[in-house]
DSSP file (Angstrom, degrees, kcal/mol; ACC not computed):
  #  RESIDUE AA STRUCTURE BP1 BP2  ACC     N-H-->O    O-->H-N    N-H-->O    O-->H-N    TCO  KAPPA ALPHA  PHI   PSI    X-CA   Y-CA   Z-CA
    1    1 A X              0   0    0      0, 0.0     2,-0.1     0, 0.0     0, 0.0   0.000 360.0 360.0 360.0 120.8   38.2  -23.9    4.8
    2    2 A X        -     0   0    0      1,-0.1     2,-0.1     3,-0.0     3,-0.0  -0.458 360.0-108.1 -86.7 171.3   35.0  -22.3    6.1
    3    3 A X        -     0   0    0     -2,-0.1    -1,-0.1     1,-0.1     2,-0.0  -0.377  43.6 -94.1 -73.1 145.0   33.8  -18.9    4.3
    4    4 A X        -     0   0    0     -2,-0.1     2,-0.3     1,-0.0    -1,-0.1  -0.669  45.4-147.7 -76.2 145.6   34.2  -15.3    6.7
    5    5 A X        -     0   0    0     -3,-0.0     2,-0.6     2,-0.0    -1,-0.0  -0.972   9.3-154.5-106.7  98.7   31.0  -15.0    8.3
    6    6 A X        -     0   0    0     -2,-0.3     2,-0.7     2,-0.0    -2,-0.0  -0.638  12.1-174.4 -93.4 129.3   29.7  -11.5    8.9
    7    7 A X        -     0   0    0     -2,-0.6     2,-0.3     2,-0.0    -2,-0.0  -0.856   4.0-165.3-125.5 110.2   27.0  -10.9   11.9
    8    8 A X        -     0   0    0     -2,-0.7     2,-0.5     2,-0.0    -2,-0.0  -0.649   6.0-151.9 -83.3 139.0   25.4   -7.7   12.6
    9    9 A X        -     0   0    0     -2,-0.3     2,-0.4     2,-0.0    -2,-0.0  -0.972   8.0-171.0-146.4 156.1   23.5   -6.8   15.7
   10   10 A X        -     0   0    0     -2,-0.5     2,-0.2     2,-0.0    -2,-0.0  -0.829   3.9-159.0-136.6 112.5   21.3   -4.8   16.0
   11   11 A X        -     0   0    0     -2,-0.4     2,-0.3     8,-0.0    10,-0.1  -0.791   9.0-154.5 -98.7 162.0   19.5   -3.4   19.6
   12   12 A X        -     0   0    0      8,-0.3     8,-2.6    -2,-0.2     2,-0.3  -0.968   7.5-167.0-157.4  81.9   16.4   -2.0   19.9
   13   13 A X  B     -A   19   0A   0     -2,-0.3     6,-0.3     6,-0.2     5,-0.1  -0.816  16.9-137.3-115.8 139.9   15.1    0.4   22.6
   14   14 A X    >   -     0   0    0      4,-3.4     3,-0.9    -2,-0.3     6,-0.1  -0.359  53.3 -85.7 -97.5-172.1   11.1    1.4   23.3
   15   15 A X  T 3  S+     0   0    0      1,-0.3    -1,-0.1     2,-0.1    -2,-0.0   0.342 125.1  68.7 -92.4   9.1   10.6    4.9   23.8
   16   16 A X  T 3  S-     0   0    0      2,-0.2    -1,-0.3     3,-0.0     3,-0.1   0.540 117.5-103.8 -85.0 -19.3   11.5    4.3   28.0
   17   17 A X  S <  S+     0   0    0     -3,-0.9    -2,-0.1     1,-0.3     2,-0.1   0.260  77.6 141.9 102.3 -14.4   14.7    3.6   27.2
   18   18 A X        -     0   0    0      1,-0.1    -4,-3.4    -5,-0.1    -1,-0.3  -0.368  57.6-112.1 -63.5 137.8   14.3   -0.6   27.7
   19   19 A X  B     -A   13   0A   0     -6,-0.3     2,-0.8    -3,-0.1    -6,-0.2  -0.155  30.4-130.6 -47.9 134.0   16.1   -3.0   25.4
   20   20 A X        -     0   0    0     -8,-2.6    -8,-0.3    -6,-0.1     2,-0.1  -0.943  27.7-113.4-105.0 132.0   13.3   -4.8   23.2
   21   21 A X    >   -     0   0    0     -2,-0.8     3,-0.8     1,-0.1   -10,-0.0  -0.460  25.1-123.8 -44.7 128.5   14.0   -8.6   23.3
   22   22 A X  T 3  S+     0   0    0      1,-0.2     4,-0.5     2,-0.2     3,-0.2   0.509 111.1  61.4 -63.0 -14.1   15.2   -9.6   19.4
   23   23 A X  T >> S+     0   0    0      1,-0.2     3,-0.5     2,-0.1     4,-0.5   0.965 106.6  50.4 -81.5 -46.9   12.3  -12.4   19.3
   24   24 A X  H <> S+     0   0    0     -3,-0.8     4,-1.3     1,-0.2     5,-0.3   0.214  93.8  71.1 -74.5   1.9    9.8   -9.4   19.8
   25   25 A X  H 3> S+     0   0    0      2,-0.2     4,-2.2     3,-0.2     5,-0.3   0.972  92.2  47.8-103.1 -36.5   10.9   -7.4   17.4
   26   26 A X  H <> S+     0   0    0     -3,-0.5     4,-0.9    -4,-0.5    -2,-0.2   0.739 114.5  51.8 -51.7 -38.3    9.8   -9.1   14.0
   27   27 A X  H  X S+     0   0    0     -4,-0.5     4,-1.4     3,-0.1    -2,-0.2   0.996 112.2  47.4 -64.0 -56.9    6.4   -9.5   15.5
   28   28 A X  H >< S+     0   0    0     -4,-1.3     3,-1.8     2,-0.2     4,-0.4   0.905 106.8  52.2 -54.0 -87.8    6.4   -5.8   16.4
   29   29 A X  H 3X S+     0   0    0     -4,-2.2     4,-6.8     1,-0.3     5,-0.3   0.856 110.2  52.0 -16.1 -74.5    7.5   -4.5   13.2
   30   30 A X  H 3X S+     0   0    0     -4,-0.9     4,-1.8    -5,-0.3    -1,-0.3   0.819 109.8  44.9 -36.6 -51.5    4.7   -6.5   11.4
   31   31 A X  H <X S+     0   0    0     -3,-1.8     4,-1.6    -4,-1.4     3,-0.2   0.989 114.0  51.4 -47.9 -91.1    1.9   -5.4   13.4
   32   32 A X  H  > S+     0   0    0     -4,-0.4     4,-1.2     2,-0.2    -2,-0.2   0.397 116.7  37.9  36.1 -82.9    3.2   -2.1   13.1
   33   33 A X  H  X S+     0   0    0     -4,-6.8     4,-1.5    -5,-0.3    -1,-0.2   0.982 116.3  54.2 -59.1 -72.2    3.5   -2.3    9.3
   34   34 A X  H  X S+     0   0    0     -4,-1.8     4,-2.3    -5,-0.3    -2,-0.2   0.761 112.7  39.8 -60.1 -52.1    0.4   -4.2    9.1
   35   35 A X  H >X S+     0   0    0     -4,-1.6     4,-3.8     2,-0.2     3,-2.0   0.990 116.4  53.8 -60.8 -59.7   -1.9   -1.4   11.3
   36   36 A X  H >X S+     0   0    0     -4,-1.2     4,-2.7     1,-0.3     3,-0.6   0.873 107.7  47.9 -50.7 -67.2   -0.1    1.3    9.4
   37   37 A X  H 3< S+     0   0    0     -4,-1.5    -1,-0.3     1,-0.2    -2,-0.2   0.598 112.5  49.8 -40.9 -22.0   -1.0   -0.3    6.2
   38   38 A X  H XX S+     0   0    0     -4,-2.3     4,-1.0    -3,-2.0     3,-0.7   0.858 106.0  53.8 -67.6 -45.4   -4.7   -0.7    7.3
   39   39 A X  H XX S+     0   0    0     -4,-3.8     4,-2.4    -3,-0.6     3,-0.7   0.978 114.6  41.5 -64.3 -41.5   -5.1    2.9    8.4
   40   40 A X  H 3X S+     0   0    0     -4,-2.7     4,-1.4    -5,-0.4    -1,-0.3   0.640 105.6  58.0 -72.4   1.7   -3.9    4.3    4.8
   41   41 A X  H <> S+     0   0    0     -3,-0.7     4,-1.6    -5,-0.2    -1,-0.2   0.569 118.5  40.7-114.6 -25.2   -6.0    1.5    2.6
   42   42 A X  H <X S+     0   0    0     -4,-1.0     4,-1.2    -3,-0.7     5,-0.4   0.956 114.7  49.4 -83.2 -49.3   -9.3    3.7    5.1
   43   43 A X  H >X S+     0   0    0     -4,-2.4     4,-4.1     2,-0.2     3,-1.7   0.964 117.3  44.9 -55.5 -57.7   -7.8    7.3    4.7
   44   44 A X  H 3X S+     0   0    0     -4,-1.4     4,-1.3     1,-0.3     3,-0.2   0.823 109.6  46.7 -19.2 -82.0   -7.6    6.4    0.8
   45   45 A X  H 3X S+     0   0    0     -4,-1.6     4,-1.5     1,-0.2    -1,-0.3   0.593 116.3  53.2 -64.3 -18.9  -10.9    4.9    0.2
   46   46 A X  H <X S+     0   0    0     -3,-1.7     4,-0.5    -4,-1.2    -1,-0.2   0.682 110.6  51.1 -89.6 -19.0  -12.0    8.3    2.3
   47   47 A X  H >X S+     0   0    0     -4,-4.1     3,-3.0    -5,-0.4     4,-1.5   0.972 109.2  42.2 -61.9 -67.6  -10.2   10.1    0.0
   48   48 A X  H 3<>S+     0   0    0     -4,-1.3     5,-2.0     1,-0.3    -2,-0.2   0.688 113.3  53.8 -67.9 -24.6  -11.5    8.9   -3.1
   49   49 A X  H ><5S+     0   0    0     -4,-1.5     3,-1.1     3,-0.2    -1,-0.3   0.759 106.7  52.6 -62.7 -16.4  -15.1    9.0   -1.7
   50   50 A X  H <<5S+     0   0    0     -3,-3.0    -2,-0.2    -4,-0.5    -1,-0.1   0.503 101.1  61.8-103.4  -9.9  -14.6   12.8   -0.8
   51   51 A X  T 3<5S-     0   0    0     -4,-1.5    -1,-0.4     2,-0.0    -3,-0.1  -0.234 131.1-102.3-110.2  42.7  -13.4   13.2   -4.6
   52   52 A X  T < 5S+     0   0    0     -3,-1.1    -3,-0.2     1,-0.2    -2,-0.2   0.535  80.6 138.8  86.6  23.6  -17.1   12.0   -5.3
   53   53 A X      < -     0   0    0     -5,-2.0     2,-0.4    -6,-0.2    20,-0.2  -0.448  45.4-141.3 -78.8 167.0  -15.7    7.8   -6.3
   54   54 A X        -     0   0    0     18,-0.5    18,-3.9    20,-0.1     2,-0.6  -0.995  16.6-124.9-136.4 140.4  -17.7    5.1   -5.1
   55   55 A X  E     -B   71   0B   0     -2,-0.4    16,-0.3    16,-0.2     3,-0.1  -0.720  23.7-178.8 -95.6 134.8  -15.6    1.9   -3.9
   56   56 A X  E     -     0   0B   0     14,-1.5     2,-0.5    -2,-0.6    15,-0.2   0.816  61.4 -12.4 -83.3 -42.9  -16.4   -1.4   -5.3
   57   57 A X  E     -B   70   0B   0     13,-0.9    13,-1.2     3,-0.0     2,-0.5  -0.990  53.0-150.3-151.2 135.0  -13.9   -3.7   -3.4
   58   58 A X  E     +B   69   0B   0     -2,-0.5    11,-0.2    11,-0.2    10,-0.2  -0.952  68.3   2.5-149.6 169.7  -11.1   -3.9   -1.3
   59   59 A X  E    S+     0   0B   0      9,-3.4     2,-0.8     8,-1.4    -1,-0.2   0.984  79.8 172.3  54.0  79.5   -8.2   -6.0   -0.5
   60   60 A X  E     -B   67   0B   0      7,-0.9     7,-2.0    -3,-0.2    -1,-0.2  -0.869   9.0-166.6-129.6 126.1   -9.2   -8.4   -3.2
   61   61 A X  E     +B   66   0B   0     -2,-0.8     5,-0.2     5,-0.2     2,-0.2  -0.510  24.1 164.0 -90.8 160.0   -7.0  -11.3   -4.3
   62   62 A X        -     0   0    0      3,-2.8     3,-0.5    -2,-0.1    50,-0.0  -0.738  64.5 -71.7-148.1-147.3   -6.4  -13.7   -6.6
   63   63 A X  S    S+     0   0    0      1,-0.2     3,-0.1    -2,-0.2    -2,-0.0   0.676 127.5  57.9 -88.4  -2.7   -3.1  -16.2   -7.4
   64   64 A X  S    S-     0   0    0      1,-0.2     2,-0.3    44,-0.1    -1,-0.2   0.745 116.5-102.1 -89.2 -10.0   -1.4  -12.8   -8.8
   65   65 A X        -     0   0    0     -3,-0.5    -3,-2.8    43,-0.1     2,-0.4  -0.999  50.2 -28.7 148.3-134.4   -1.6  -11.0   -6.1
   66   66 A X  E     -B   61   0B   0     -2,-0.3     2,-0.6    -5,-0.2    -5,-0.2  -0.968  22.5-162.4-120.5 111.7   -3.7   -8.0   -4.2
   67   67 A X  E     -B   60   0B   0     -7,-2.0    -8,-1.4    -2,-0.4    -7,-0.9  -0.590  11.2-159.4 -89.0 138.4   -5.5   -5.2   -5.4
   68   68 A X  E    S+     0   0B   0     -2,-0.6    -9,-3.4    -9,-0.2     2,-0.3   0.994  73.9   4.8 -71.9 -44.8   -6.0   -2.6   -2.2
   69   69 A X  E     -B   58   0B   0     11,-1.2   -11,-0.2   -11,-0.2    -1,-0.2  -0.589  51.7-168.1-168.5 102.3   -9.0   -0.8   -3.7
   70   70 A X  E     +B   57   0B   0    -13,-1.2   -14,-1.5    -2,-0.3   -13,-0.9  -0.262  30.9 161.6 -68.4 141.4  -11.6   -0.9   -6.9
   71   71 A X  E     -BC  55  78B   0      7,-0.9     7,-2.7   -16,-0.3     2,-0.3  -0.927  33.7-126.3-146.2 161.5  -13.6    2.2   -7.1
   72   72 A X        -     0   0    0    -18,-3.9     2,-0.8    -2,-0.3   -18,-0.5  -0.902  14.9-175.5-118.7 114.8  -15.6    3.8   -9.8
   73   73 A X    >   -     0   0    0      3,-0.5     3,-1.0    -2,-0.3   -20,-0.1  -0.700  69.4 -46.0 -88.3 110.6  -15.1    7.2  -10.7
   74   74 A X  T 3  S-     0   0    0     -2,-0.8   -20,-0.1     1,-0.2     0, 0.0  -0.648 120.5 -29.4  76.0-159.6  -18.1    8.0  -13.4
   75   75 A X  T 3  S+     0   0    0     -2,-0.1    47,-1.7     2,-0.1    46,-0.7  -0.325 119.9 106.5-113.6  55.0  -18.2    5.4  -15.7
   76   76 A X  S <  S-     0   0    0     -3,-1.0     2,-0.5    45,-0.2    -3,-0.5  -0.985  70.5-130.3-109.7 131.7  -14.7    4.7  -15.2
   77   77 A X        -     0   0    0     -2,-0.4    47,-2.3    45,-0.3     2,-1.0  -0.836  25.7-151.8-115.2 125.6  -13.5    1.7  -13.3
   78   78 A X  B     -C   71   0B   0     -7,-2.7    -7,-0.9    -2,-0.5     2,-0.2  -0.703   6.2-164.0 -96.1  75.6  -10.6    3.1  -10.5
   79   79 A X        -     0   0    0     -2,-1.0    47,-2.0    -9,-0.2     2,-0.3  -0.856  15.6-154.0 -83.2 146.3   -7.9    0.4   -9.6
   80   80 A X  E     -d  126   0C   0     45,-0.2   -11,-1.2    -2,-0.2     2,-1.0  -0.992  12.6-163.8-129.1 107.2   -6.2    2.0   -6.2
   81   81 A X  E     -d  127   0C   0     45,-2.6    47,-2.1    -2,-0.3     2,-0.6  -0.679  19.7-155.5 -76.5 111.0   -2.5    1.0   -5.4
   82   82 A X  E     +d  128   0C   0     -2,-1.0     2,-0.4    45,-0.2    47,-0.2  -0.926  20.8 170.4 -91.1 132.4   -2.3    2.2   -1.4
   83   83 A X  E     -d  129   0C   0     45,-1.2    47,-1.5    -2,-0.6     2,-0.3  -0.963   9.7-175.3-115.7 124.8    1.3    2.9   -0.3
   84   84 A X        -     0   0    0     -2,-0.4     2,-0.3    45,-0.3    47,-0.2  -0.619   0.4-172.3-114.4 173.1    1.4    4.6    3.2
   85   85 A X        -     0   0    0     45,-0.4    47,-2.7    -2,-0.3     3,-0.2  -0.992  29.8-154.9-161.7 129.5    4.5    5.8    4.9
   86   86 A X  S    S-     0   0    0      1,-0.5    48,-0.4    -2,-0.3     2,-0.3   0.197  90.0  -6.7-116.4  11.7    5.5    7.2    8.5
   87   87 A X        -     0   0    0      1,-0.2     3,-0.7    46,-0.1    -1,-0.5  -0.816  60.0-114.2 164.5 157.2    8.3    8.9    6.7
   88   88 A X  S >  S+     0   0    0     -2,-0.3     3,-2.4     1,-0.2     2,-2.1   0.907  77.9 110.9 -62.3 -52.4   10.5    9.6    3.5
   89   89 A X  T 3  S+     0   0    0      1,-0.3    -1,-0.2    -3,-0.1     3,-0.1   0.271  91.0  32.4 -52.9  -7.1   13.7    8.0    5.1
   90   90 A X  T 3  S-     0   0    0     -2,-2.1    -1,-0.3     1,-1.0     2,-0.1  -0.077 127.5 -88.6-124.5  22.6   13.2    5.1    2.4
   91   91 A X    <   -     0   0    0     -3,-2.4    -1,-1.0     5,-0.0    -4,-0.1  -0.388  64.9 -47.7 105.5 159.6   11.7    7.1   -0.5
   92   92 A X        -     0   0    0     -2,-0.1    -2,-0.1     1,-0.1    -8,-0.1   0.443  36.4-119.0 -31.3-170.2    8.1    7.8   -1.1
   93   93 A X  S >  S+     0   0    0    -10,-0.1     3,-2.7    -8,-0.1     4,-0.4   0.680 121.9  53.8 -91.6 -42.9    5.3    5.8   -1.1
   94   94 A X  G >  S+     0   0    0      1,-0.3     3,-2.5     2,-0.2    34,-0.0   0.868 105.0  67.5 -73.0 -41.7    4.9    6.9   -5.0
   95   95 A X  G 3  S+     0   0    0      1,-0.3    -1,-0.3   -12,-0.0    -2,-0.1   0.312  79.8  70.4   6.9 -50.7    8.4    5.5   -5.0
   96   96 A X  G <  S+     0   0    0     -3,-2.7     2,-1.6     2,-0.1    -1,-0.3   0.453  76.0 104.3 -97.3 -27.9    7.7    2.1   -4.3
   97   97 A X    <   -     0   0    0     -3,-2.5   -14,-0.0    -4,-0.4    -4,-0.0  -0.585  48.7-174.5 -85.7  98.9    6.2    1.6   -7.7
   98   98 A X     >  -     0   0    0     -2,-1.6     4,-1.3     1,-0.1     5,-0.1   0.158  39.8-115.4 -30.5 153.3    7.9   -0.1   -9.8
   99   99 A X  H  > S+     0   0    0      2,-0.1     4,-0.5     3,-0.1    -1,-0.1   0.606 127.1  53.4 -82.8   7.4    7.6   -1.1  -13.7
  100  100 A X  H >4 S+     0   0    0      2,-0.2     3,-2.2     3,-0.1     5,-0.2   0.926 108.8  48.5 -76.1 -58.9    7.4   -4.6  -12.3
  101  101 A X  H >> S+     0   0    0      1,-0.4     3,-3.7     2,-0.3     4,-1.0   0.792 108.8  57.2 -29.3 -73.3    4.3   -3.3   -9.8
  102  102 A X  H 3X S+     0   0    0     -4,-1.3     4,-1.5     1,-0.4    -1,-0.4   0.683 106.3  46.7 -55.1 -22.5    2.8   -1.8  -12.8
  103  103 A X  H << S+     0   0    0     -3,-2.2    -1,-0.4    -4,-0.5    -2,-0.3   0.415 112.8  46.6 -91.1   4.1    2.6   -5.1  -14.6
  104  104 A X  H <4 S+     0   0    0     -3,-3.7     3,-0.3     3,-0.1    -2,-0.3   0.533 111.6  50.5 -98.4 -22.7    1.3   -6.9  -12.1
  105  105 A X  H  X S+     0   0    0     -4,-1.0     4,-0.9     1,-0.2    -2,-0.2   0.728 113.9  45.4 -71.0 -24.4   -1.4   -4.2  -11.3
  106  106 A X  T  < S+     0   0    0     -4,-1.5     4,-0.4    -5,-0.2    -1,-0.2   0.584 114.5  51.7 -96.6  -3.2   -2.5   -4.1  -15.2
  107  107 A X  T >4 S+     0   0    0     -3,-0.3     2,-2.4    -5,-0.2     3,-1.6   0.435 116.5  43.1 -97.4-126.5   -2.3   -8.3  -14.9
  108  108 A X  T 34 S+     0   0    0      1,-0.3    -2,-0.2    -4,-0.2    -3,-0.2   0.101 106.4  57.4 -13.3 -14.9   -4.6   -7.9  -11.7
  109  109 A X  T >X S+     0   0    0     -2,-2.4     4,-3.5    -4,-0.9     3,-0.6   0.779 106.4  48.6 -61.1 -53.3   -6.8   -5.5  -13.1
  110  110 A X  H <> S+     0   0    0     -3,-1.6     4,-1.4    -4,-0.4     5,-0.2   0.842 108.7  53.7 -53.4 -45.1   -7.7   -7.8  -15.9
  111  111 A X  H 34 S+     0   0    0     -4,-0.2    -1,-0.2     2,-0.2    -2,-0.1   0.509 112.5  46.0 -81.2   0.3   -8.3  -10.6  -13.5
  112  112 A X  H <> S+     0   0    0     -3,-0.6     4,-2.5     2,-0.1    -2,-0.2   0.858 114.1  47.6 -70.3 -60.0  -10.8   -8.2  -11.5
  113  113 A X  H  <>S+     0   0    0     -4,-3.5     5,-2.4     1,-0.2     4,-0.2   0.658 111.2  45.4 -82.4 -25.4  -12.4   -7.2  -14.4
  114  114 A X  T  <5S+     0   0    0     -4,-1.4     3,-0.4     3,-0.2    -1,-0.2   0.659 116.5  54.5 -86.8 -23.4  -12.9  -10.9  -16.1
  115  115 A X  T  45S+     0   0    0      1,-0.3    -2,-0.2    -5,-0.2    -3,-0.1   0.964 113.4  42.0 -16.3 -84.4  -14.2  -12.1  -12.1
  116  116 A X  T  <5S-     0   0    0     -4,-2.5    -1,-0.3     1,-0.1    -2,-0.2   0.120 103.3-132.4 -51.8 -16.5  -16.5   -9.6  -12.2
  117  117 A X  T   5 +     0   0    0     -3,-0.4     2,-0.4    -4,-0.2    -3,-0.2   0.842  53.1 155.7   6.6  62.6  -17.9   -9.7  -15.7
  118  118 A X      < -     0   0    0     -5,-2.4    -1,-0.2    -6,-0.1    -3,-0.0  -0.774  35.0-178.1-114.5 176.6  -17.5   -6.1  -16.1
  119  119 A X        +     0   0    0     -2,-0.4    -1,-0.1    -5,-0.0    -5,-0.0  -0.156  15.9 175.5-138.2  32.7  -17.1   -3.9  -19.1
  120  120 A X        -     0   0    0      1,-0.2   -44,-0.1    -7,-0.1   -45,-0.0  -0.074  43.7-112.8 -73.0-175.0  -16.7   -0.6  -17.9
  121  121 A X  S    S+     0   0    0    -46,-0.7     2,-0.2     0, 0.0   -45,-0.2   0.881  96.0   4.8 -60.3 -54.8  -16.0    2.4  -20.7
  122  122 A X        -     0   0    0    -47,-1.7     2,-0.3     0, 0.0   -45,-0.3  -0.556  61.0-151.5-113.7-165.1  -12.1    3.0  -19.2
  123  123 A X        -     0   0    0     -2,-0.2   -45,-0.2   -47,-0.2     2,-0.2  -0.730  17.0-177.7-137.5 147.0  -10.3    1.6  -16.9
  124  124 A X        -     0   0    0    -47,-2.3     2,-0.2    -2,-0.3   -45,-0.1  -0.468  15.5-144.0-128.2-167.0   -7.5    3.7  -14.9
  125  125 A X        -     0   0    0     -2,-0.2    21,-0.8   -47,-0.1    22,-0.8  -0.593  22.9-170.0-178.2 112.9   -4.8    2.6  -12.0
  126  126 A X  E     -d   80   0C   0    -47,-2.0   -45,-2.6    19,-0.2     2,-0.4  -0.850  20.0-142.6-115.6 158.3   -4.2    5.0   -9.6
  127  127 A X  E     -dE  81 143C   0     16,-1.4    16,-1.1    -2,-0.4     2,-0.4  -0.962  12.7-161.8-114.6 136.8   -1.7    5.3   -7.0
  128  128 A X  E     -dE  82 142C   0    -47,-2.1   -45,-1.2    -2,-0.4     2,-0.3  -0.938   9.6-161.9-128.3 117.1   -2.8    6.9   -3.3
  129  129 A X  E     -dE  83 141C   0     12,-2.1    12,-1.5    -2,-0.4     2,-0.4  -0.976   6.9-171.3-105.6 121.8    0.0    7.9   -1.5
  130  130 A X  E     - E   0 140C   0    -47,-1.5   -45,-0.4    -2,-0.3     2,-0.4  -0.865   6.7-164.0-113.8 160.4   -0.5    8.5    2.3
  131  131 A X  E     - E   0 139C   0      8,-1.8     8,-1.6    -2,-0.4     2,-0.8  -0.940   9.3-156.8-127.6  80.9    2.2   10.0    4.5
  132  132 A X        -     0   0    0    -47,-2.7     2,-0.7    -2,-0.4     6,-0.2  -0.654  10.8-157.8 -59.8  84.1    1.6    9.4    8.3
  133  133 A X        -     0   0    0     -2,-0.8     2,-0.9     4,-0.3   -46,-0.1  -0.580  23.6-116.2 -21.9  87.4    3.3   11.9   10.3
  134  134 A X  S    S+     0   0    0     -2,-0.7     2,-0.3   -48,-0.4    -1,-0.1   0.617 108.4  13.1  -8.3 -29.1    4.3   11.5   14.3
  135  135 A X  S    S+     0   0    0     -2,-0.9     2,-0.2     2,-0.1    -2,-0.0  -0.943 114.9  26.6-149.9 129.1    2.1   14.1   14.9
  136  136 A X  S    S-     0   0    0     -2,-0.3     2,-0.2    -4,-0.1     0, 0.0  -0.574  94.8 -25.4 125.0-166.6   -1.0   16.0   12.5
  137  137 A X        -     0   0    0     -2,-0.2    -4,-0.3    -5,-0.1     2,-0.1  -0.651  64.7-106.2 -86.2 151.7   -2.9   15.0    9.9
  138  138 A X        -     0   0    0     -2,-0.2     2,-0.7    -6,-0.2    -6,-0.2  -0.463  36.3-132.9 -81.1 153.9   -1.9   11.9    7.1
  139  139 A X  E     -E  131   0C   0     -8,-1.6    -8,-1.8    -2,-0.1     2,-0.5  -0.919  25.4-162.1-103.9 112.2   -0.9   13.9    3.7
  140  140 A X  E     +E  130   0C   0     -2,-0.7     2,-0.4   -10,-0.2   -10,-0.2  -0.988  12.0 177.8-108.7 125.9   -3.0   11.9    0.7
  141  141 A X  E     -E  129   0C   0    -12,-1.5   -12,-2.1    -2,-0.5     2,-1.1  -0.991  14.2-153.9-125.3 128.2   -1.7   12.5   -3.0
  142  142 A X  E     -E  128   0C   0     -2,-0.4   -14,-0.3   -14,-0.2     2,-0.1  -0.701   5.1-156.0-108.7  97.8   -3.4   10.7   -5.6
  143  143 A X  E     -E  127   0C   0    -16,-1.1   -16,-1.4    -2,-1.1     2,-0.3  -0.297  14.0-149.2 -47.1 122.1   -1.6    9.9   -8.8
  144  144 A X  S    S+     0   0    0    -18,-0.2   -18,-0.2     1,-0.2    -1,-0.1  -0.737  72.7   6.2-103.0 140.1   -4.3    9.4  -11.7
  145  145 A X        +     0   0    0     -2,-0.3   -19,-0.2     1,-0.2    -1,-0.2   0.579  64.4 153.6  78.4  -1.7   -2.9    6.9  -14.3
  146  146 A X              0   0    0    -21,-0.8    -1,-0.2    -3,-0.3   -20,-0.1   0.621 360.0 360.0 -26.4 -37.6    0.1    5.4  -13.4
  147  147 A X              0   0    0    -22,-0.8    -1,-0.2   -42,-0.1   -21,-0.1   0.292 360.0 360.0-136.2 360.0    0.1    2.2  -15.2
């Protein structure tokens, strides 16, 4: 006896009114995501210079994951979670952080900081949220301390 099978589908229309083909649509999305995530990880780091930080890295891996963006404010050493957003309809960005996130950001901080050989005086983890809008300027709030 096979199991009931349930199948959603799902259509897609660009802003003409044409059907997007379903193969196209996973690529799209990704790019998409992917650009969107690039512009907030630059608006950040032009936040955090314009609140007088200097950035040390970004996008740096290792086998735990990705940090978006090292800075030092003072002689405090800045890890920067980016979450960007083109809308609330799924929660914040600030949202998005988990307690899992925060353990893996204070485990990826630690593997930054033993890389590097550095020592600074604190350490922080902040979270930069940006909020892309359809239209205007991106809305950045930066959470100090998070993790």
């Amino acid at each position: 006896m096979r199991a009931n099978r349930f199948v959603i589908h799902r259509s897609r229309f660009d802003r003409s009114g044409a059907r997007v083909a379903r193969s196209t649509l996973g690529d799209m999305t990704y790019a998409r995501n992917k650009a969107l995530g690039t512009f907030g990880e630059q608006v950040a780091a032009t936040h955090l210079q314009d609140a007088g930080m200097v950035v040390l890295d970004r996008n740096w891996t290792c086998r735990w994951g990705e940090i978006d963006l090292v800075a030092r404010d003072g002689s405090t050493l800045v890890v920067c979670e980016v979450k960007t957003r083109s809308s609330v309809t799924h929660g914040s960005p600030l949202e998005a952080i988990t307690p899992q996130k925060a353990a893996r950001l204070r485990r990826l901080t630690s593997a930054w900081l033993e890389e590097h050989d550095v020592q600074p005086a604190a350490v922080r983890i902040d979270v930069v949220s940006v909020l892309v809008p359809p239209r205007g300027a991106a809305e950045v709030v930066r959470v100090r301390g998070v993790a």
